[in-house]
C-alpha positions in Angstrom: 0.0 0.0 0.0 1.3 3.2 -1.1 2.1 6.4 1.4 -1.0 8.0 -0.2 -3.4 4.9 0.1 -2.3 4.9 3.6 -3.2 8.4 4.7 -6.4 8.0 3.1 -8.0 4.9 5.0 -6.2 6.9 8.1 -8.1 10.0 7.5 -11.3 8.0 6.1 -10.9 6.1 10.0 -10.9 10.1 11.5 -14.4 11.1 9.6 -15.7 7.6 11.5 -14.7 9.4 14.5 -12.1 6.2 15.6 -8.8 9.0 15.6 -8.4 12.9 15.8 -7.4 14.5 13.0 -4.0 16.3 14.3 -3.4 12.2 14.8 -3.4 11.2 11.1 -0.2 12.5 10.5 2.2 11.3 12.9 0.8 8.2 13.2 1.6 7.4 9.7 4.8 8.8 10.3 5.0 6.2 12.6 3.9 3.3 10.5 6.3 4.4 7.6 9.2 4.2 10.3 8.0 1.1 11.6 7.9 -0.2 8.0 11.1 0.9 7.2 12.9 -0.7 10.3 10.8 -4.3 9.4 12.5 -3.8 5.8 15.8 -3.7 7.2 15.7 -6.2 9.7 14.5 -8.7 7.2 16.9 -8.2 4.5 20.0 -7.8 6.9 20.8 -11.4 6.5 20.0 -12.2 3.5 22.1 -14.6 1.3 22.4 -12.0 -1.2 23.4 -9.4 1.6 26.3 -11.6 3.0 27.7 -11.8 -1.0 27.3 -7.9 -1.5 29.3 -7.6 2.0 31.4 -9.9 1.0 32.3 -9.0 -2.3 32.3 -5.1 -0.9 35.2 -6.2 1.6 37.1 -8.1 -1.1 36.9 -4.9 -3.9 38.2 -2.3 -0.8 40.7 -4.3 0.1 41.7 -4.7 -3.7 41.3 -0.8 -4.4 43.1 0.2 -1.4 45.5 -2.9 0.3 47.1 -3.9 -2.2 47.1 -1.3 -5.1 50.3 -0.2 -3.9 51.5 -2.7 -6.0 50.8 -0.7 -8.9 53.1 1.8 -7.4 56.3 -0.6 -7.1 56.0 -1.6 -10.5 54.4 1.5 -12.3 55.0 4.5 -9.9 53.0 7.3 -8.4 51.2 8.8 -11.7 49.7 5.5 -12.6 48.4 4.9 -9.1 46.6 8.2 -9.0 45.3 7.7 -12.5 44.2 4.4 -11.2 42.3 5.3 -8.4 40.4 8.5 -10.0 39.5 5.6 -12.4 38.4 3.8 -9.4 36.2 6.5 -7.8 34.7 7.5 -10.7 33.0 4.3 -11.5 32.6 3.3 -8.0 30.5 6.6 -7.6 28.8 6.2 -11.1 27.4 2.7 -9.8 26.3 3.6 -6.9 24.2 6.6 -8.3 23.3 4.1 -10.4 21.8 1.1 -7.8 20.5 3.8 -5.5 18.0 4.7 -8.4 17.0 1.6 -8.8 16.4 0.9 -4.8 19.4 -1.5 -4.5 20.4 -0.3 -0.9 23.2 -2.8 0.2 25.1 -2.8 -2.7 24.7 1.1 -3.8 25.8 1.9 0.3 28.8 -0.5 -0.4 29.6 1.3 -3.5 29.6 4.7 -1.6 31.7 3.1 1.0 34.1 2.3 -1.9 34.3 5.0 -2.9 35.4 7.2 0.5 38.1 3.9 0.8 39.5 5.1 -2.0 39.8 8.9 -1.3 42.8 8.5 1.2 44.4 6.5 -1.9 43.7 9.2 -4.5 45.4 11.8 -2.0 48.1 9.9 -0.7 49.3 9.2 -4.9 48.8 13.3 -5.2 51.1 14.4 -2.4 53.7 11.8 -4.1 53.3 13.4 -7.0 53.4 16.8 -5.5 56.9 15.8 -3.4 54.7 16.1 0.0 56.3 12.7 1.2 59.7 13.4 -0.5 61.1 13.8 2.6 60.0 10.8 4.6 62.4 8.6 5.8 59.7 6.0 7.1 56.6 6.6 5.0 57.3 4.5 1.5 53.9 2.5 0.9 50.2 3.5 1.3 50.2 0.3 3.3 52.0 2.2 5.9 48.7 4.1 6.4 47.2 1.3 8.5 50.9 0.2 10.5 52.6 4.2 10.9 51.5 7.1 13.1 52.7 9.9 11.0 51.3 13.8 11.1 51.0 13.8 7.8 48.3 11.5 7.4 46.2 14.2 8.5 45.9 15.4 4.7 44.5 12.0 4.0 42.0 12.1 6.8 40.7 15.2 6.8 40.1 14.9 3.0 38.7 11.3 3.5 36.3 13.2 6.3 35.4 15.9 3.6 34.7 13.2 0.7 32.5 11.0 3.8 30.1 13.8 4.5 29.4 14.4 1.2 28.6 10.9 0.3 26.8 10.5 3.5 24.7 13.6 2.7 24.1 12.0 -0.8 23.3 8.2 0.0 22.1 8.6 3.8 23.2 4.7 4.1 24.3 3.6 7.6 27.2 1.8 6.4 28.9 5.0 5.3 29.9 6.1 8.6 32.0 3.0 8.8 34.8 4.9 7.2 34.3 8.4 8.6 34.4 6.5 12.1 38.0 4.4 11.3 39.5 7.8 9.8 38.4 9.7 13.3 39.7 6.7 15.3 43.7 6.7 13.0 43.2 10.3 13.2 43.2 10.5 17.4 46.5 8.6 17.1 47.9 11.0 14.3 47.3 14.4 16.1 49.4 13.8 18.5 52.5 14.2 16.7 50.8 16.8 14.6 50.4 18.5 18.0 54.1 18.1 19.3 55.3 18.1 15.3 57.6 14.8 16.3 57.5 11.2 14.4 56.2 7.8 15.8 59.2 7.1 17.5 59.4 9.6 20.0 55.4 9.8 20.9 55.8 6.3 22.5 57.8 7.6 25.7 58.2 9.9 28.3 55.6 12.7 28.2 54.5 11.9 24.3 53.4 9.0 25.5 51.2 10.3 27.9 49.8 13.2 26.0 49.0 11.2 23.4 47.3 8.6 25.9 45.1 11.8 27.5 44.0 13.4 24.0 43.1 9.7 22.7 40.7 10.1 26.0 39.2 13.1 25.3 39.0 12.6 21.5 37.5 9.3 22.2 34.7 10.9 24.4 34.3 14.0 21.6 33.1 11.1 19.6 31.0 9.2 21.9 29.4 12.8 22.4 29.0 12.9 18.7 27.2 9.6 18.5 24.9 9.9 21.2 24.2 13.5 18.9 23.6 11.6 16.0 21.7 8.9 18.1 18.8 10.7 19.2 18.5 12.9 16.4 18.0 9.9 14.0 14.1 9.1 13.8 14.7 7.6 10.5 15.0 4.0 11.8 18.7 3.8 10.1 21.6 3.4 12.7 24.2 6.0 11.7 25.5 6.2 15.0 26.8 2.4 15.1 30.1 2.8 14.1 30.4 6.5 16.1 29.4 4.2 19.3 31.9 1.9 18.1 35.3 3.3 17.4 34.4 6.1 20.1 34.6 3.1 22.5 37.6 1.4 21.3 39.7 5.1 21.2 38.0 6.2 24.7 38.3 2.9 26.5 41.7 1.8 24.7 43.1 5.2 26.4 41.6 4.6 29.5 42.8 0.9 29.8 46.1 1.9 28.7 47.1 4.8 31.3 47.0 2.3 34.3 45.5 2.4 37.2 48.3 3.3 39.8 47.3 3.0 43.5 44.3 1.6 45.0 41.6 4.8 44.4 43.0 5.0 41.0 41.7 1.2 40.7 38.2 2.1 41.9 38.0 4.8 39.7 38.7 2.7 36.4 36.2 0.4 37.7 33.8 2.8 38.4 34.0 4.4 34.8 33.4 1.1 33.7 30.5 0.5 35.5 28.8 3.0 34.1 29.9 2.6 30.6 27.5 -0.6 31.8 24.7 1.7 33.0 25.2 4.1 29.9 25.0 0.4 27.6 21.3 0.0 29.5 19.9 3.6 29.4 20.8 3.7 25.6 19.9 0.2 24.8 23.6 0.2 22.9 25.4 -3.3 24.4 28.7 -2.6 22.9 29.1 -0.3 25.8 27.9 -3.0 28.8 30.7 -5.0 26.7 33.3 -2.7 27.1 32.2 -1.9 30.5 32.1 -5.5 31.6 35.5 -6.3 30.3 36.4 -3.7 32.2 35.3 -4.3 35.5 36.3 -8.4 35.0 39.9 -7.1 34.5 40.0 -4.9 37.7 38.0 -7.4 39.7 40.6 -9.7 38.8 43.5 -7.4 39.0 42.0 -6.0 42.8 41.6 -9.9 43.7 45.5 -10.6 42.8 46.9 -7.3 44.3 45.3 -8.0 47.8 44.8 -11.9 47.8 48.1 -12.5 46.1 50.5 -15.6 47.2 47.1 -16.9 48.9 44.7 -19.4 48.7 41.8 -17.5 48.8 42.9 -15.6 45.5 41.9 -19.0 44.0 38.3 -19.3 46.0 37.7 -15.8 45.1 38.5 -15.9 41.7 36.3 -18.8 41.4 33.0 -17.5 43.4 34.5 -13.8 41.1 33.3 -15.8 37.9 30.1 -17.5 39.1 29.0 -14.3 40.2 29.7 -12.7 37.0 27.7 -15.5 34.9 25.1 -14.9 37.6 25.1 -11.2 36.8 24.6 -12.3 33.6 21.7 -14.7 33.8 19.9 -11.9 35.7 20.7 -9.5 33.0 19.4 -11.5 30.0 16.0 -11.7 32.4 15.0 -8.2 33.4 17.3 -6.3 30.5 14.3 -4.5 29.8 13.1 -3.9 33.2 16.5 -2.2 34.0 16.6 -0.4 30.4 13.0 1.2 31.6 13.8 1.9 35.2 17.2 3.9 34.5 16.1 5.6 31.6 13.5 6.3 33.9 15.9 9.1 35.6 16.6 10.8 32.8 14.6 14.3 31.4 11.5 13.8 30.2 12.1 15.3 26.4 15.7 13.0 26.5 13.4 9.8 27.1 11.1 10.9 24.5 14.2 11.8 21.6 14.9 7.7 22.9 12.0 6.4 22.0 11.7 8.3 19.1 14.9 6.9 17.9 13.7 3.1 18.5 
C-alpha cells in the first residue's frame, strides 16, 4: 500500500470518529518508520546481503591494500590515475543502484568510494613531493601500521569526501569509514600536536599526552554519537560505528594509562560501570561490553593485588566468575526492566528523543 493509500484509509478512519485528526499524520509517520525498520531487519541477513558484503570487503581491500603494488611496478602517476579511475566508476554505480532501490550494494559502492579517497590523496602528495622527505613513509600500506602527522591530509580529506557521500546516500554503512579515519586520526594528532615522528610519541611525556587526548577525542566522539543517536528518527543506525570506534579510542586510552594506587583502581572500575549503565539507558550493548571487560579485568586485578601468594585468591576468583555468569543470567531476564527503570531518571524530552529513535 502506497504512502498515499495509507493516509487515506487513516483520514477515512478520522471522519468515522475512531482518531483525531491532528493524529493522522504522525501516526503514519510512525507506520512508515516502523515499516522501514521491518524492511531492514529482514533483509539484513540475507544470502544475497552476506555476498554484496562480501564482495564489498574483497573490492576495498583490492582498491586500497594492495594497489600499492601498482606503485612498485608503475610508480606514483599510474596509481593516482588508477584510483580517479576507481572513484569515478565506484560513484557512477552507486548513483546508479540507488535509483533503482538497490540499498546494500549502492551503500557499499559509496563506502568504496570514501576507501578510496585517502588512496587518491596519498598518490597526489607523491606526485606533488609532500612525502619526499619521509624517511619511514614508503607505501600506502603504511597508512594502517605508521603514526605519521602527515596522514592528516589523507584524513581530513577522506572526512570531507564521507560527509558528502553520507549527505548524498544517507546509508548507515557509510559512517564506517568516517568513524576508522576519526579513530587513525586521534593517534595521528598527537604528533601533529608536538610536530615529532612515531618514534618519539611512545615515551616519556608523548606517551602520555598522546594517551590523555586519545581520552578526550574518544569521548568527543562518543558525544558525537549519542548527537547523532537521538536525532535519527529515521529508523537507520548512523551512529553504530560512532558508538563503536568512540569506545575502542575512549576505552583503549583509558585501559592503557594504568591504574596506579588503589583509588585510582576504583576509579577505572567505576568508569566502567557505568559505561555498563550508559549500555542500559541507551539500549547500545557494545558499551555493557566494554564496561564489563572492564570491570572483570579490575576485579581480577584487585583480587591478585590484595589476595596475592594466597589461597583464597583462588576461591575468590572462582566464586568472582560464578557471580559474573550470575550477573549475567539476571541481566538477559529483566534487561528490559532495567533499560525502563534507569532511563526512567533521565529528562522527560531525553526519554522521548529515545523512543523516538527506537
Amino acid at each position: 500500500m502506497s504512502k498515499m493509500c495509507k493516509r487515506k484509509a487513516l483520514m477515512d478512519a478520522a471522519d468515522l470518529g475512531l482518531l483525531h485528526y491532528g493524529q493522522v499524520d504522525p501516526l503514519l509517520h510512525y507506520l512508515e518508520e516502523r515499516l522501514a525498520q521491518h524492511k531492514a531487519a529482514n533483509a539484513r541477513f540475507t544470502g544475497g546481503n552476506v555476498l554484496y558484503y562480501m564482495g564489498g570487503m574483497l573490492a576495498i581491500g583490492a582498491c586500497t591494500l594492495f594497489s600499492t603494488l601498482a606503485v612498485e611496478k608503475w610508480g606514483m602517476p599510474i596509481l593516482l590515475d588508477m584510483s580517479l579511475v576507481y572513484i569515478l566508476c565506484t560513484i557512477t554505480l552507486a548513483i546508479w543502484l540507488d535509483a533503482r532501490g538497490l540499498g546494500v550494494p549502492a551503500g557499499i559502492f559509496s563506502t568504496l568510494t570514501i576507501a578510496l579517497v585517502p588512496l587518491a590523496t596519498f598518490s597526489l602528495q607523491n606526485v606533488m613531493g609532500f612525502w619526499a622527505d619521509s624517511s619511514t613513509i614508503a607505501h600506502y600500506r603504511d597508512f594502517n601500521a605508521l603514526i605519521d602527522w602527515r596522514w592528516l591530509v589523507m584524513e581530513l580529506t577522506t572526512l570531507l569526501a564521507g560527509s558528502i557521500m553520507l549527505w548524498r546516500f544517507r546509508y548507515s554503512f557509510l559512517v564506517m569509514p568516517i568513524a576508522v579515519t576519526l579513530f587513525y586520526m586521534s593517534m595521528d594528532i598527537v604528533p601533529a600536536l608536538f610536530m615529532q615522528g612515531d618514534s618519539g610519541m611512545f615515551s616519556g611525556d608523548g606517551w602520555v599526552a598522546r594517551q590523555q587526548i586519545a581520552l578526550v577525542f574518544g569521548l568527543l566522539m562518543l558525544t558525537l554519537a549519542f548527537i547523532v543517536d537521538i536525532r535519527s528518527h529515521s529508523g537507520v543506525d548512523y551512529a553504530f560505528w560512532l558508538y563503536l570506534f568512540g569506545l575502542l579510542t575512549f576505552w583503549g586510552a583509558l585501559s592503557s594509562m594504568g591504574n596506579g594506587d588503589l583509588a585510582g583502581k576504583f576509579v577505572y572500575l567505576a568508569i566502567n560501570a557505568l559505561l555498563i549503565v550508559l549500555g542500559a539507558i541507551l539500549g547500545r550493548r557494545m558499551f555493557t561490553v566494554f564496561g564489563g571487560i572492564g570491570v572483570a579485568m579490575m576485579l581480577g586485578q584487585l583480587s591478585w593485588t590484595i589476595f596475592r601468594n594466597s589461597f583464597i585468591f583462588v576461591v575468590l576468583l572462582t566464586l568472582l566468575g560464578f557471580a559474573l555468569i550470575g550477573a549475567g543470567l539476571l541481566w538477559s531476564r529483566y534487561e528490559r526492566r532495567i533499560c525502563a527503570r534507569l532511563r526512567s531518571l533521565l529528562p522527560e524530552s531525553m526519554q522521548m528523543m529515545l523512543l523516538a529513535r527506537g
